[in-house]
C-alpha positions in Angstrom: 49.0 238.6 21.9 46.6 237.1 24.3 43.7 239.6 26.1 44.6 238.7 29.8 48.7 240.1 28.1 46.7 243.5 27.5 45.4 244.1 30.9 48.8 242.4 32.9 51.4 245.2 31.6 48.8 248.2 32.6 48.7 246.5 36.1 52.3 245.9 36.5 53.2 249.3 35.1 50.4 250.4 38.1 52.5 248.7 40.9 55.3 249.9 39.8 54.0 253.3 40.4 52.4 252.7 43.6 55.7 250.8 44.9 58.3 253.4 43.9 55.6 256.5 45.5 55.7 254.4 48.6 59.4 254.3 48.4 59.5 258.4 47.7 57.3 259.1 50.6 59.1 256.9 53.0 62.6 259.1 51.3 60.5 262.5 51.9 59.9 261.3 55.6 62.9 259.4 56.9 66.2 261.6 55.3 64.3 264.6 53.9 66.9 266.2 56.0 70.3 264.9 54.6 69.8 266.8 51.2 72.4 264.9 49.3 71.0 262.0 49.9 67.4 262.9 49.8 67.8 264.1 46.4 69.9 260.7 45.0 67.0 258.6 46.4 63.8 260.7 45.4 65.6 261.0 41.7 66.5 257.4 42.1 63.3 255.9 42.5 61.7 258.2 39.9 64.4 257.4 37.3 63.5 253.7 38.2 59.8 254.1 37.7 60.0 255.9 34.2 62.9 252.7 33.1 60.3 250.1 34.5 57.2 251.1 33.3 59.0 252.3 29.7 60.5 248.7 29.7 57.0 247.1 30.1 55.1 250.0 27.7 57.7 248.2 24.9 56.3 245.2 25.0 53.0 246.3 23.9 54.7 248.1 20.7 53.4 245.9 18.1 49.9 245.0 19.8 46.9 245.6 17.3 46.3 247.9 16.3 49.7 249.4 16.4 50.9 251.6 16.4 47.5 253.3 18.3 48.2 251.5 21.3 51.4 252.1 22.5 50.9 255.7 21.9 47.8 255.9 23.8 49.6 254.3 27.1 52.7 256.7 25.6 50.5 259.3 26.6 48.6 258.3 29.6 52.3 257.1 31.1 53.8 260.5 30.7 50.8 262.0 31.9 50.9 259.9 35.0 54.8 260.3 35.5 54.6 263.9 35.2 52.0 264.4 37.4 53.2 262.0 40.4 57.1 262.7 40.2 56.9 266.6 40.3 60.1 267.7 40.9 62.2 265.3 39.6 64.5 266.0 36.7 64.8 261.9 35.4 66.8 262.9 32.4 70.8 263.3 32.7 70.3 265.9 29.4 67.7 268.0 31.6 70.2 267.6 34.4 72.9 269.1 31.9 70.5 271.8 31.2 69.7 273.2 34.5 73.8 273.2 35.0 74.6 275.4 32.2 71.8 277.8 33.1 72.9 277.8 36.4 69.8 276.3 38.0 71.7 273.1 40.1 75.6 272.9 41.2 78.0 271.2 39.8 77.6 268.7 43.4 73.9 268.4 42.6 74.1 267.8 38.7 76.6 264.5 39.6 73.9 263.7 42.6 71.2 263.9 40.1 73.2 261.8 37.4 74.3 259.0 39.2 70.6 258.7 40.7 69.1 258.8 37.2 71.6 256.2 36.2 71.6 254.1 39.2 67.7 254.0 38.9 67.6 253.0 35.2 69.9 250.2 36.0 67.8 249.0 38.8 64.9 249.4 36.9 66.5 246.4 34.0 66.9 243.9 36.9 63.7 244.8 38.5 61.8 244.3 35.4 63.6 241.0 34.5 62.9 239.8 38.1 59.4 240.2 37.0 60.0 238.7 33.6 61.1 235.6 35.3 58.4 235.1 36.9 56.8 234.2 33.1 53.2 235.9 34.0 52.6 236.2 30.1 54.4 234.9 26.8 55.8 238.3 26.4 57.6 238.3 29.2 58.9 234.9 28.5 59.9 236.6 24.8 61.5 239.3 26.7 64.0 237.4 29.2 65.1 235.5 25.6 65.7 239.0 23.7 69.1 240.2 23.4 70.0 243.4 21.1 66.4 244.6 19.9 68.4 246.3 17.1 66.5 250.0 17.8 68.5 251.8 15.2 67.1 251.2 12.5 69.0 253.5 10.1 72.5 254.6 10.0 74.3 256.2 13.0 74.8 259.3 11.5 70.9 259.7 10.9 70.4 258.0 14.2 72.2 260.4 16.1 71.0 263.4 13.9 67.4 262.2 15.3 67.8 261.9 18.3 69.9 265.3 18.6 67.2 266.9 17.1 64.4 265.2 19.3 66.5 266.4 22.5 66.5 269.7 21.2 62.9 270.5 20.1 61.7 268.1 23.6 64.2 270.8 25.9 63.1 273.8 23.8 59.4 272.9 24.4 59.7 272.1 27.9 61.4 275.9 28.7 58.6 277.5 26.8 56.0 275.5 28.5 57.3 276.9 32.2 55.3 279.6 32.1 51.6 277.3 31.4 50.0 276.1 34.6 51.5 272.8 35.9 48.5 270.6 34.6 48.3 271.9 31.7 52.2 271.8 31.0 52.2 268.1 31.8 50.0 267.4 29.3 51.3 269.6 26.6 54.7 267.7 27.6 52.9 264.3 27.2 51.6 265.0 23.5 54.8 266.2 22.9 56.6 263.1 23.9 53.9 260.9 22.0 54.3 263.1 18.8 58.3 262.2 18.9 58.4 258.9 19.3 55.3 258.4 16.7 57.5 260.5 14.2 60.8 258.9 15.0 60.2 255.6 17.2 60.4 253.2 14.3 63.9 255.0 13.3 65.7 255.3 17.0 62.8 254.7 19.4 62.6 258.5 20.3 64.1 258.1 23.3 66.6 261.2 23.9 67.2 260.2 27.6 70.2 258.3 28.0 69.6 256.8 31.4 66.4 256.0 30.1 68.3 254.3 26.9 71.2 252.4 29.1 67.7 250.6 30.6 65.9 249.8 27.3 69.3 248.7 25.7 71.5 247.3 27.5 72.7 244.7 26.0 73.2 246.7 22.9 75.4 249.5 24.7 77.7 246.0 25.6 77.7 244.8 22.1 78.5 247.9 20.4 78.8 250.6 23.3 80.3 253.7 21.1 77.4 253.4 18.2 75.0 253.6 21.2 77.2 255.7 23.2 77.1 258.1 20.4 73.0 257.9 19.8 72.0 257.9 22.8 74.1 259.7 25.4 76.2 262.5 23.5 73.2 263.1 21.2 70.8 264.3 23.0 73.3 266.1 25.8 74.7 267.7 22.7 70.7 269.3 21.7 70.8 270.7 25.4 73.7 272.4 24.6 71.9 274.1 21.1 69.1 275.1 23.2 71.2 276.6 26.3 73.0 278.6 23.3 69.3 279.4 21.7 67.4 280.0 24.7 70.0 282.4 26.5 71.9 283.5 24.4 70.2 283.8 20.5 67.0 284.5 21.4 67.6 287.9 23.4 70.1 289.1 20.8 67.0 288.8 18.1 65.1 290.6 20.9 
């Protein structure tokens, strides 16, 4: 991979970033008032900027010397994302979550949802607008991918992973609410990193499935129920197990 490829990525991921914070201001000041709406475009754009930037951060995976790379900017993106789109939930299994505890109606939960989705798709034909546009031999590469093929073990181990990465990721997070909020956002960030450097090779770690629907679309339309079953019931199925754990175990062992 060429040098100027290492230092275009960072700076697209950074417009990204500054375009959708212009966008969330302009939502906080123009229909902060309309809540439904308000909400689907704040958790819109923030979906979209985690599915953009994620979308470009792959595309560094196997620059030397992986994997050290794409974890460090694994890091410093989550770090970044958690610390400019508080209060955003970006992940339809965190959604799930704050339903069954009661956190979010029922209205708000589908609100959030079809944001998060919405956003991830808009993210894939954002980031293949910018693809065309054929700044660096990667993105060229990227336009001509189809299925990347993440799985690379069998469904039942995939969603096993990925299960259990949802689980111990929304376990973490509700122990972590009591930390201060920059502290939590990093503790979140090496989290994250420590997933996908323990299971990214096997599934990609991803245990978002608006996030996956961006990253593979074209493999949820070649073989929708494998991916279906990896990527969207697995990880909604962990926030059950922790909803069950979290209310319910743990203060009957107390």
């Amino acid at each position: 991979m060429a040098v100027d490829e290492i230092w275009v990525s960072p700076l697209v991921m950074a417009a990204v970033m500054l375009l959708t914070a212009a966008c969330r201001a302009m939502t906080r000041h123009l229909v902060h008032h309309i809540r439904h709406l308000g909400s689907f475009l704040l958790e819109m754009f923030a979906s979209l900027q985690v599915c953009a930037c994620t979308n470009e951060l792959r595309l560094l995976a196997d620059m030397p010397p992986a994997p050290h790379v794409a974890l460090t900017l694994t890091y410093v993106l989550t770090v970044l994302h958690g610390l400019t789109l508080s209060g955003s939930t970006i992940n339809p299994s965190s959604t799930l979550e704050q339903l069954l505890r009661s956190r979010i109606s029922l209205k708000m939960s589908w609100v959030k949802t079809a944001a998060q989705f919405t956003g991830a798709v808009g993210a894939t034909f954002f980031m293949s607008f910018i693809w065309s546009l054929k700044i660096t031999k990667s993105h060229s590469g990227a336009l001509a991918q189809d299925c990347s093929n993440p799985i690379q073990t069998t469904i039942t181990e995939a969603f096993a992973l990925e299960l259990l990465f949802s689980f111990l990721f929304h376990l973490a997070v509700l122990q972590f609410d009591s930390v201060k909020f920059k502290m939590k956002v990093h503790l979140i960030a090496l989290l994250i990193t420590i997933l996908v450097y323990g299971g990214g090779h096997l599934t990609g770690a991803v245990f978002n499935p608006a996030l996956a629907l961006s990253l593979h679309a074209s493999c949820f339309r070649d073989k929708f129920w494998d991916y279906a079953l990896v990527y969207w019931m697995a990880p909604c199925l962990g926030t059950v197990l922790v909803v069950i754990v979290w209310d319910e175990l743990i203060p009957m062992l107390q």
